[in-house]
C-alpha positions in Angstrom: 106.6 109.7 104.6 109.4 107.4 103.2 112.2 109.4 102.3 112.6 110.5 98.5 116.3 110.8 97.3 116.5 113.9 95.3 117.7 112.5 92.0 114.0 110.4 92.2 110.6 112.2 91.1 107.5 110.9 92.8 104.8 110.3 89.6 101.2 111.1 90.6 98.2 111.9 88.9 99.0 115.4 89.1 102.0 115.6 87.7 102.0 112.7 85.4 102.1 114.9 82.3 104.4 117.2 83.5 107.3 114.0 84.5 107.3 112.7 80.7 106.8 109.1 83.0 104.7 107.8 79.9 107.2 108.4 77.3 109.8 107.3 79.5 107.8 104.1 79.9 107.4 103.5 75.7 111.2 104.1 75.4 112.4 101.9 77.8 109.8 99.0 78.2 109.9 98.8 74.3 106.8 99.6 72.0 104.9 96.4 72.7 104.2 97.3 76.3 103.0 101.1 76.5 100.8 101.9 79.4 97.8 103.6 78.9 97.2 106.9 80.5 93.9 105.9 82.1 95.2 102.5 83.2 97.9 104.2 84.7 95.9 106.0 86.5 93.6 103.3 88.0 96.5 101.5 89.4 97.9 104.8 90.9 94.4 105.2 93.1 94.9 101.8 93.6 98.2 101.7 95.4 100.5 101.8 92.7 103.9 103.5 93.7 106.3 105.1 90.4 109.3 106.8 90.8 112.0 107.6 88.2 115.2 109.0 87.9 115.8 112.4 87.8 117.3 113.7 83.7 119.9 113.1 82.6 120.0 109.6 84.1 116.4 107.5 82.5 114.4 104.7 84.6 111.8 104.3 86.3 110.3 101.9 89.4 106.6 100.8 89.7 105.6 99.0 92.6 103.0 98.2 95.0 101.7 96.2 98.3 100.8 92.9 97.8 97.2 92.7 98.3 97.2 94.9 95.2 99.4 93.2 92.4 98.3 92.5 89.3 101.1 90.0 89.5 100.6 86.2 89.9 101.8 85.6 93.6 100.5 83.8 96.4 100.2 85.4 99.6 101.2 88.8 99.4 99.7 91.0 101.7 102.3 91.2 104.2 104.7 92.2 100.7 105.3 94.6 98.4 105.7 93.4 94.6 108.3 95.8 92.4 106.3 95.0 89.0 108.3 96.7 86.7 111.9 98.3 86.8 113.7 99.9 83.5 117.3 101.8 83.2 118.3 103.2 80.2 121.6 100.9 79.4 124.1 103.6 80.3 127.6 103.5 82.3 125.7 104.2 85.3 123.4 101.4 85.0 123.5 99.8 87.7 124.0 102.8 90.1 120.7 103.4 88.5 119.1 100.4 89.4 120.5 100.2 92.9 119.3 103.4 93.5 115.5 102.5 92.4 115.6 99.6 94.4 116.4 101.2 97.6 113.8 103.8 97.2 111.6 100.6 96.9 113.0 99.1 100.3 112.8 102.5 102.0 109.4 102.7 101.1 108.5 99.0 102.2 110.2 99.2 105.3 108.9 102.6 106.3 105.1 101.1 106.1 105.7 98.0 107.8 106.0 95.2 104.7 107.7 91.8 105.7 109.3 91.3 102.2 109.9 93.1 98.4 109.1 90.1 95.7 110.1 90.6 91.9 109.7 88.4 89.0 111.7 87.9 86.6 113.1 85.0 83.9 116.2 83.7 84.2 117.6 84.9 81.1 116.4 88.5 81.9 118.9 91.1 82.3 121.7 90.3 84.0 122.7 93.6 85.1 119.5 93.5 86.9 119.7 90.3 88.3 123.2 90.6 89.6 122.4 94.7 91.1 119.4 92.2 93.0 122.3 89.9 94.6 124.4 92.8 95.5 121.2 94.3 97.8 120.9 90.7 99.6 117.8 89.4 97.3 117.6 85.9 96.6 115.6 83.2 94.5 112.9 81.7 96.6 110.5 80.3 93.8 110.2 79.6 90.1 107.6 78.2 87.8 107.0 77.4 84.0 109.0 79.6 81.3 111.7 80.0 83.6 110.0 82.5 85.6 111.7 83.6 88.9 110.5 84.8 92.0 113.4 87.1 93.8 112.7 88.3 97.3 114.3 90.2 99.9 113.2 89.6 104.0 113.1 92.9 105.3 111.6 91.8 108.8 111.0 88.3 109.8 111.1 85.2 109.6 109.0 85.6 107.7 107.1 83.1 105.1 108.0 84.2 101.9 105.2 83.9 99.2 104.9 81.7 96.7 104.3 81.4 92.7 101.3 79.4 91.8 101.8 76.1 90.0 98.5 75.6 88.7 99.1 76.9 85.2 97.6 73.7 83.8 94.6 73.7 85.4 94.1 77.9 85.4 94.8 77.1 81.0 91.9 74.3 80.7 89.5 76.6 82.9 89.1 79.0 79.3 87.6 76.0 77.9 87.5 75.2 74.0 88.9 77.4 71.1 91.0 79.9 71.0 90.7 82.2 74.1 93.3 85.0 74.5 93.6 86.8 78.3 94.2 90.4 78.4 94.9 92.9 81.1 94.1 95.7 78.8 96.6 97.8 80.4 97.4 99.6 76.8 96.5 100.3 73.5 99.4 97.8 71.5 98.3 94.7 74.0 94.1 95.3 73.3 95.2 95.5 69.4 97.4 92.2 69.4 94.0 90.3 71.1 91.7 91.6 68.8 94.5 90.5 65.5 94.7 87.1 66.8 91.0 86.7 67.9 90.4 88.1 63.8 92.6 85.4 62.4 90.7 82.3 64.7 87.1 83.6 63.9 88.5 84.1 59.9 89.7 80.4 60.4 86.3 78.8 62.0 88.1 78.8 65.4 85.6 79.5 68.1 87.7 82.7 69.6 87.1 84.9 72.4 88.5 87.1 74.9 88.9 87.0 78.6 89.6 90.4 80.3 91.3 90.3 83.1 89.8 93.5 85.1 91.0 93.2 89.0 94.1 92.5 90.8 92.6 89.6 92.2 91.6 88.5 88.8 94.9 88.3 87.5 96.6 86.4 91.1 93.8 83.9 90.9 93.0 83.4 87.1 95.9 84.3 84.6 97.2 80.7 83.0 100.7 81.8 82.5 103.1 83.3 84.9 104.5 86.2 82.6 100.8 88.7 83.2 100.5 90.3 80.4 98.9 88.2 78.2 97.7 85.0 78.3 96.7 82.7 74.7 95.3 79.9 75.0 93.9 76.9 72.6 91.4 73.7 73.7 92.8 74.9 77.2 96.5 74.5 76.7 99.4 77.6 76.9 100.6 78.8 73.3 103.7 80.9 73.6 104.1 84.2 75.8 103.7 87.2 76.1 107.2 87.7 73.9 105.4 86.2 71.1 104.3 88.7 68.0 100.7 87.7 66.4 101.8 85.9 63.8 104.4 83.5 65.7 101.0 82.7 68.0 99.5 82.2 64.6 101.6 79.8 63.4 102.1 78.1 65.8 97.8 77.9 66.4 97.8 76.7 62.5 100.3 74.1 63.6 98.3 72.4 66.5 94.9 72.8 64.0 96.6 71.5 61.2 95.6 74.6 59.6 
């Protein structure tokens, strides 16, 4: 097996309870993006790999091989895609991050991967971003929303993947009304769906939801590039994922002349 530094716990099914991981998660990640244990779960049998940092340093990695991302990339089985990475904002901070990414890399390389991908914005974190250029990671796609794709050739050449462009097309595949995507990865995220899908019916606005439920759901189907959630109205984008319900709302009431 890859090698585990010691200040890193492995998270698995049977000890998820016991590493805290989930409360970790909520604290760092922010109330608005809480796993849920079950989903947690599902993506661990899947493939899903966690690791966090041992107390009293706080963070956490999640990441996985391509072919199993919920993530929006294009040809990524020869890849593995970090889809999440938190550090509590701390002196150490970026010895934190460092240190998650290599356990990453260790991992990647020691099962054979061409490439690690991660998205992010370009206005995310900047501790993060400049941590990325330190361990040779550079910028090899972006999309809509400023969404970046960082990736890091571990064996090659190698064809890097690619972000979809499609976002367009993927948006006026919902169809008409008001149609809000979901992973349904937590509790907060089902609740802000079923809000906004209340105020459209309440309004006369055909409304309805489409769950994302596979991996290869959410690389082939998601209309916007952050996967998380996904609102869409007469088959055009309304906000992001960043958005609460009732800035979507507005903004809905604005294009309906509500």
């Amino acid at each position: 097996m890859a090698r585990v530094p010691r200040n890193v716990i492995t998270v698995s099914p049977p000890n998820l309870d016991r590493t805290g991981f989930l409360s970790l998660e909520q604290g760092l990640a922010g109330p608005d993006l809480p796993t849920g244990r079950d989903w947690l779960i599902d993506r661990l049998t899947e493939g899903l790999q966690v690791r966090m940092l041992r107390p009293p340093l706080r963070g956490f990695i999640e990441f996985i091989p391509g072919r199993a991302t919920w993530r929006p990339i294009r040809e990524t089985d020869q890849s593995v895609v970090i889809e999440c990475l938190r550090v509590d904002a701390t002196a150490g901070r970026s010895v934190g991050i460092g240190a998650l990414l290599r356990v990453a890399e260790d991992w990647a390389r020691y099962y054979g991967f061409s490439s690690l991908l991660m998205l992010l914005r370009d206005t995310d974190d900047p501790d993060m971003r400049a941590e990325l250029r330190r361990q040779s990671y550079q910028v090899v796609d972006q999309t809509i929303g400023g969404m970046q794709l960082w990736g890091l050739v571990l064996q090659g050449p190698v064809a890097l993947p690619l972000l979809p462009q499609d976002w367009r097309s993927r948006a006026a595949q919902l169809g008409p009304g008001l149609v809000i995507q979901t992973l349904g990865h937590g509790d907060r995220n089902r609740s802000r769906a079923e809000d906004l899908l209340t105020l459209g019916r309440e309004a006369g606005i055909l409304s309805r939801l489409d769950h994302i439920r596979t991996a290869e759901q959410a690389r082939t189907r998601l209309a916007c590039p952050d996967a998380m959630s996904c609102v869409a109205l007469e088959g055009d984008l309304v906000g992001n994922s960043d958005w609460s319900v009732m800035q979507l709302w507005q903004e809905i009431r604005r294009r309906r002349r509500l």
